[in-house]
Every structure is written in structure tokens, then in C-alpha cells.
TORTOR-933738 format. One line per 4 residues: their letters; for each residue x, z negated, y negated of N, C-alpha, C. Coordinates in steps of 0.2 Angstrom, whole numbers. Layout:
REM TORTOR-933738
a = X,Z,Y,X,Z,Y,X,Z,Y ~ ...
***
This chain:
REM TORTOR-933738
xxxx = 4,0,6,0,0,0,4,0,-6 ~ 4,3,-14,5,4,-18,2,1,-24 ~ 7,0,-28,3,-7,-33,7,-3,-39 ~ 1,-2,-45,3,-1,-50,6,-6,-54
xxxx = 11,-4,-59,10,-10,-63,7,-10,-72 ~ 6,-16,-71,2,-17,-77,2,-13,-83 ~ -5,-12,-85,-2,-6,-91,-6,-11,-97 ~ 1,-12,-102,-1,-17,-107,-3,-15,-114
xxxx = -10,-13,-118,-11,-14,-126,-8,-21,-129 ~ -4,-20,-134,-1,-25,-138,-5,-27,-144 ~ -7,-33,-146,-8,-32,-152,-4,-35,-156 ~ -1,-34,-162,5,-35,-166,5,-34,-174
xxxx = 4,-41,-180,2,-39,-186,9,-36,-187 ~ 15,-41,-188,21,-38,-194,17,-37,-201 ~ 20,-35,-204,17,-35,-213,19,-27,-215 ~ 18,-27,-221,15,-20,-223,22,-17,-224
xxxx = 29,-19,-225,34,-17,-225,38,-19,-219 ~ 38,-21,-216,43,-25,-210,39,-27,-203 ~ 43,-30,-199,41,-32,-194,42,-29,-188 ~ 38,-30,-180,38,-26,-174,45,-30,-169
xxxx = 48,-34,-173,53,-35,-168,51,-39,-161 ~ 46,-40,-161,44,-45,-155,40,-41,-151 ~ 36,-35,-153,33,-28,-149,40,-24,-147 ~ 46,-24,-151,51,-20,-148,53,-22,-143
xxxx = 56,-27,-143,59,-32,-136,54,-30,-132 ~ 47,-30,-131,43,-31,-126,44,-24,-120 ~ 42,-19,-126,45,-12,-126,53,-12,-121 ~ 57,-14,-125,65,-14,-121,63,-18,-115
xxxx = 61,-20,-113,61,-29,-107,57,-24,-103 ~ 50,-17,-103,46,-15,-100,51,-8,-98 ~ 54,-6,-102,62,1,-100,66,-1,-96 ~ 67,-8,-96,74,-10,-93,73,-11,-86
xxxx = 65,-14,-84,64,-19,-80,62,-26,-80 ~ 65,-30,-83,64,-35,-86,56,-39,-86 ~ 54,-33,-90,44,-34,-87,41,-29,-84 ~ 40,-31,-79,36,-26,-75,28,-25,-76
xxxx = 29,-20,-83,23,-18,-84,24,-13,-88 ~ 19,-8,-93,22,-1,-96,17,-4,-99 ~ 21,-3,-109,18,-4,-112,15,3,-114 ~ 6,1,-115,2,9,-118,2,12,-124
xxxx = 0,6,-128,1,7,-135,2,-1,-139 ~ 0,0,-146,1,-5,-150,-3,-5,-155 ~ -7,-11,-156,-14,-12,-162,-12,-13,-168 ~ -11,-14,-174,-8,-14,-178,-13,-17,-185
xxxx = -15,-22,-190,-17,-21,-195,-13,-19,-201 ~ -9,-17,-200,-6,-13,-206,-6,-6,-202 ~ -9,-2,-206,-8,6,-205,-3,10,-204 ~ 3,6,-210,8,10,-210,15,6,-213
xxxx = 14,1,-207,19,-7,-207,25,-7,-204 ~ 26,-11,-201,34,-13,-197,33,-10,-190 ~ 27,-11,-188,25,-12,-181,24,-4,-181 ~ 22,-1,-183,18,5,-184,25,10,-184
xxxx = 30,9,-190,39,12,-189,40,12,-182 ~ 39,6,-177,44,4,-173,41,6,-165 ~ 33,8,-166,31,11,-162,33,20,-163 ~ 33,24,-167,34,26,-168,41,31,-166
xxxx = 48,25,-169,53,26,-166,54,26,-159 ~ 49,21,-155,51,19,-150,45,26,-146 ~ 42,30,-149,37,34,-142,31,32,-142 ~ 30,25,-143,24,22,-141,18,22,-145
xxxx = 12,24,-142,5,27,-147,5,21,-152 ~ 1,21,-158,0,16,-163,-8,18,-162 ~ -10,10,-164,-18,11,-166,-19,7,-172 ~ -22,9,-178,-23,4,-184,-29,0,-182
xxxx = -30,-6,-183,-35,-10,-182,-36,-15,-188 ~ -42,-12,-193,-44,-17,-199,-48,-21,-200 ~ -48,-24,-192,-53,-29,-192,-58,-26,-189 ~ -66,-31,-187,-66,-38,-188,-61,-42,-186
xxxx = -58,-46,-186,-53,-52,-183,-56,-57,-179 ~ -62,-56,-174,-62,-61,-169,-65,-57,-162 ~ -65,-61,-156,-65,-59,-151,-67,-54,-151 ~ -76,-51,-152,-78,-46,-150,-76,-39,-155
xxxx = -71,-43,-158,-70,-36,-162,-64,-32,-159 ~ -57,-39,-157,-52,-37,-150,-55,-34,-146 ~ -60,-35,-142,-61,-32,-136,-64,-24,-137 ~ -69,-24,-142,-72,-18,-147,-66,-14,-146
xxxx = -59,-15,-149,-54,-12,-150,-52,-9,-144 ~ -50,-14,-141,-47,-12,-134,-50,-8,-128 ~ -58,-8,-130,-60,-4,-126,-61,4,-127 ~ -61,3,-137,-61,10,-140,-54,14,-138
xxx = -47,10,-140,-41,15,-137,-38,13,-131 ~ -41,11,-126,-41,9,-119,-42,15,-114 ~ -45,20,-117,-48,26,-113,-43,30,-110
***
């Protein structure tokens, strides 16, 4: 039997100029080995932020998410770039 591994949505603010260092590493950790899972993409409240560069340089899709900021807005998201 054959077992997929986990396919991870991040969500990750960083700020309107910087940030993504802690979705980067995640990224490097999931290439290396390290975390045995593939990251899919990255949810991002800045548009056009730290996280958003870093997906970007890194390959990895970007989703903007302007809210709402609770549960069922999370899930809302993730179900809409989940597909």
C-alpha cells in the first residue's frame, strides 16, 4: 500500500513589506525532507507582502485572504483554494 504525504495550505500574515521567514523554512524542511509533507500554497493578508515575495521566489502558489478573520472564514478560504 502507498501513502501520500500530506499536502499542506499555510496560512502566514508577515506585514505589508517583509516577512515569510517561518513559511520559507517550512518550504525548505518540506524539499529537504525534514517534513514529510508538500507544501500547496500560502494564504496571505497582505496582497503584495513578505509572504507573498517569498512564495513567489520559492514556486509556491500565493492566495490573498482579506478576511473575515475567524473560523468560518479560514475554512471558507481553504475550501475555496483547496480545489
Amino acid at each position: 500500500m502507498r501513502f501520500h504525504k500530506p499536502r499542506l495550505l499555510v496560512f502566514a500574515s508577515g506585514s505589508a513589506d517583509s516577512g515569510g521567514s517561518g513559511f520559507q523554512k517550512l518550504v525548505e524542511a518540506s524539499r529537504n525532507g525534514t517534513l514529510d509533507a508538500e507544501i500547496v500554497g500560502v494564504v496571505s493578508n497582505y496582497e503584495t507582502g513578505g509572504v507573498c515575495q517569498k512564495a513567489t521566489n520559492l514556486g509556491v502558489h500565493f492566495f490573498h485572504f482579506p478576511g473575515p478573520w475567524h473560523a468560518e472564514g479560514y475554512r471558507s478560504e481553504e475550501r475555496r483554494v483547496g480545489k
